[in-house]
C-alpha positions in Angstrom: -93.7 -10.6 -21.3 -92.1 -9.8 -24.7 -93.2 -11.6 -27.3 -90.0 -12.3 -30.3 -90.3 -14.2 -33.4 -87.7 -16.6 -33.7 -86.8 -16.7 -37.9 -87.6 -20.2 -37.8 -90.5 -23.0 -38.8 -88.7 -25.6 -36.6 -90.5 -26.5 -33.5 -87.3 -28.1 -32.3 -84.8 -25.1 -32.8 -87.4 -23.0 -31.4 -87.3 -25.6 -28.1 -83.7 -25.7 -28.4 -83.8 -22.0 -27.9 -86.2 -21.6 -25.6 -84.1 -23.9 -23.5 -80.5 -21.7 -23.8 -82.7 -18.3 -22.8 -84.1 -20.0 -19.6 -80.8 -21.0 -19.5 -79.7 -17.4 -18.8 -82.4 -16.2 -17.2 -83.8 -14.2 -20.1 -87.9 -14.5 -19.4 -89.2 -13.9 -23.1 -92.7 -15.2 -25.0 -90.4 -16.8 -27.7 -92.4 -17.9 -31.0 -91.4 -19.1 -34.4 -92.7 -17.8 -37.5 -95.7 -20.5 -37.9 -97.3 -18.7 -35.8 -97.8 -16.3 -38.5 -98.3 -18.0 -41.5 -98.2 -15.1 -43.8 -94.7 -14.2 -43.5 -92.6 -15.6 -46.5 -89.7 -17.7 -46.2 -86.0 -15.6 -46.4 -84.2 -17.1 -49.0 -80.2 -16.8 -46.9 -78.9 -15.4 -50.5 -75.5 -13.3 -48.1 -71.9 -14.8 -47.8 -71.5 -15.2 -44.4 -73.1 -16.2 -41.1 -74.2 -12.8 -40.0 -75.3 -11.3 -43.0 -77.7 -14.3 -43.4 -78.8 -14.3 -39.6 -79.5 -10.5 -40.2 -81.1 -10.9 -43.4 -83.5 -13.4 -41.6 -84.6 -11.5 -38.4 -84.9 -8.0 -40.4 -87.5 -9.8 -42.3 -89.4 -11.4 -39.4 -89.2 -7.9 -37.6 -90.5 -6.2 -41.0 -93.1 -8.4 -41.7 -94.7 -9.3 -37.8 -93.9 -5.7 -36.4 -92.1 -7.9 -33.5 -88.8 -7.8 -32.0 -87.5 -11.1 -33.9 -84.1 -12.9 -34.1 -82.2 -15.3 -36.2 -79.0 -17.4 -36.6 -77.3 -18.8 -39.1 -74.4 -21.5 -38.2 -72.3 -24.6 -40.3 -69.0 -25.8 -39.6 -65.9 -24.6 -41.1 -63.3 -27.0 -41.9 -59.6 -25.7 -41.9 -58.7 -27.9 -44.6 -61.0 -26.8 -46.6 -60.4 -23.3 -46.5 -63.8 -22.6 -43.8 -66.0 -24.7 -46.2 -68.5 -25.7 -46.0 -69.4 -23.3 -43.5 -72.6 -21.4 -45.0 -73.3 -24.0 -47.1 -73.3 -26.8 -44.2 -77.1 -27.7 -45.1 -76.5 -28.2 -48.1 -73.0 -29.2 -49.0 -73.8 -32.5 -50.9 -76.7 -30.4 -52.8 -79.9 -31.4 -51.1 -81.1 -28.8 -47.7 -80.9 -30.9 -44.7 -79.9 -34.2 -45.9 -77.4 -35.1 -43.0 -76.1 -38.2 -43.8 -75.3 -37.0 -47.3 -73.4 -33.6 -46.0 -71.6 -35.7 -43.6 -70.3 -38.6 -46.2 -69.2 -35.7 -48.4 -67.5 -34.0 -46.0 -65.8 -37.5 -44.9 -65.0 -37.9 -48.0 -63.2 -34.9 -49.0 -60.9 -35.0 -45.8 -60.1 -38.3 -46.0 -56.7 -38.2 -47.0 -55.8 -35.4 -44.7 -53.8 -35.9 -41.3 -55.2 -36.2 -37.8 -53.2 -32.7 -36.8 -55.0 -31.0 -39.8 -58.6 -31.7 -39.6 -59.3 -28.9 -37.1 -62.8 -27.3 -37.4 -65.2 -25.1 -35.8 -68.8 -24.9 -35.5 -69.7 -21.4 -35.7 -73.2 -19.6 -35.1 -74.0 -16.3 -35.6 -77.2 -14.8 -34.2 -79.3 -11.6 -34.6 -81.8 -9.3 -33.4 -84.0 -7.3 -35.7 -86.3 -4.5 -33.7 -88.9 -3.2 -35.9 -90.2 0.9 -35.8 -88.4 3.7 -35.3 -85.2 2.7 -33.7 -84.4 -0.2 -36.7 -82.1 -1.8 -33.9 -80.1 -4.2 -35.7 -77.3 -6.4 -33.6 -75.1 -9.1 -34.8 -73.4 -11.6 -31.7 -71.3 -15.1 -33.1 -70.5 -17.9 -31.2 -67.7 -20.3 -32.1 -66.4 -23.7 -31.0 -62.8 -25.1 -31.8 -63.0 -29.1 -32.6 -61.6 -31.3 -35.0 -62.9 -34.1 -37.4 -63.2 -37.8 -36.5 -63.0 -40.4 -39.4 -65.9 -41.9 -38.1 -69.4 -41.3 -37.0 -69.7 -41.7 -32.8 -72.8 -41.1 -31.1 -76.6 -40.8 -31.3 -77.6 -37.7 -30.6 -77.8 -34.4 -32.0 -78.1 -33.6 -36.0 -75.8 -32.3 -38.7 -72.4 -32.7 -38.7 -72.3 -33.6 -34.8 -71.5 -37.6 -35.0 -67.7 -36.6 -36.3 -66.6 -33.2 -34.1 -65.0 -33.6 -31.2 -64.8 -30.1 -29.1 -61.4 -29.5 -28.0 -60.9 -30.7 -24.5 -63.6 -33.7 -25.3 -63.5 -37.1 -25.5 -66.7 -37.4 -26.7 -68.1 -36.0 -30.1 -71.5 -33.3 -29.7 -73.5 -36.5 -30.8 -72.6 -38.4 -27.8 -73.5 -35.0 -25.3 -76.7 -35.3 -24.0 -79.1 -32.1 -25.4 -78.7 -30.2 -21.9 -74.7 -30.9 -22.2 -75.0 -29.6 -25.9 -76.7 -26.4 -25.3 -74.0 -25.5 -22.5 -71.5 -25.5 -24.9 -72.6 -25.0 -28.1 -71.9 -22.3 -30.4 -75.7 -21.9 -30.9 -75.5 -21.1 -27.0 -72.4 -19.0 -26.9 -74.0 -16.5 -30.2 -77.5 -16.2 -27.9 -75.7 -15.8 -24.7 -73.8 -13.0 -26.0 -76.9 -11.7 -27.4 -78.8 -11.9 -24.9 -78.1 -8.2 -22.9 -79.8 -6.7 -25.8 -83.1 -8.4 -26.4 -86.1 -6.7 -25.5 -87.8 -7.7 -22.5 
C-alpha cells in the first residue's frame, strides 16, 4: 500500500482524512508528518489557498522522499470582501484561537443584513510527488452558506457554530462528523483529488 505524508501534526485532521479517502474508496497508508520528526514546519507565507496547500506538500514530498499532500481552507465572507479567508486561523491574531476568530468575525458583520452575510468555506488541497516527475496538482473544494448571528451547535471547530450550508437548517456544528465530512469542502477538495494520488 502507498504510504503519503499528510502536511499535518494533527492527529485529528489526519483521522478526518483518513475517514473521506475510505470514504471514496482510495486504500492509502496515510501518515502525518510526526511520524518524521525531522521535517520542519512550512511557514504558509502565499496569498491564497492553493499556493499555501502546494507550498506545504512540496515540502513534505522534498523532505520525506514521499508522495505527500496538503490543504489549506478558511471561510470567505462576502461582506468582507473573501476575508478572512487565508487568515481564518488567525483572524483575531492568535493561530487557532476559535472563540476569538469567531467573536471577531461576529463582530465585524454585525451590522450587515441577513441577505448579505453569504459565505463560503473553501479548501484547497494538493499533491506533491517527489523524484523525477515533480508531479504537482492543485484540486479546491467550496461550500456556499451564510452567517448566523449566533453560535448553534456543538460539534465541529472553527468557524462552524455560525454557517449554515445552503439548503440546511442546521449549521456544520450541529452535523454529526460523518454528516460533515459528506459535505464538506475539505471532502469535495480530496474527492476531486483523489484520481491522482498514488496508489
Amino acid at each position: 500500500m502507498q504510504r503519503i505524508v499528510l502536511a499535518t501534526r494533527n492527529a485529528h485532521k489526519v483521522g478526518e482524512l483518513r475517514a473521506i479517502l475510505a470514504g471514496l474508496g482510495v486504500q492509502v497508508d496515510l501518515v502525518g508528518v510526526t511520524e518524521y520528526p525531522d521535517v520542519p514546519d512550512v511557514a504558509e507565507t502565499e496569498l491564497s489557498f492553493a499556493g499555501n496547500a502546494l507550498l506545504k506538500a512540496t515540502a513534505v514530498a522534498e523532505a520525506t522522499g514521499l508522495p505527500a499532500i496538503a490543504d489549506d481552507s478558511g471561510i470567505c465572507v462576502d461582506a468582507l470582501n473573501g476575508m478572512p479567508g487565508i487568515f481564518s486561523a488567525r483572524w483575531a491574531g492568535r493561530h487557532g484561537d476559535d472563540a476569538a476568530n469567531l467573536d471577531l468575525l461576529l463582530a465585524q458583520v454585525g451590522d450587515v443584513a441577513d441577505e448579505h452575510r453569504g459565505a463560503q468555506f473553501v479548501c484547497a488541497a494538493a499533491l506533491a510527488v517527489p523524484g523525477p516527475s515533480g508531479r504537482q496538482v492543485v484540486r479546491e473544494g467550496r461550500i456556499e452558506g451564510t452567517l448566523l448571528r449566533a453560535r448553534r451547535g456543538e460539534g465541529g471547530f472553527g468557524y462552524d457554530p455560525v454557517f449554515l450550508p445552503a439548503g440546511s437548517e442546521r449549521t456544520t456544528a450541529e452535523l454529526s462528523a460523518e454528516e460533515k465530512n459528506a459535505v464538506s469542502h475539505r471532502r469535495l477538495a480530496f474527492e476531486a483529488l483523489a484520481p491522482l494520488l498514488p496508489v
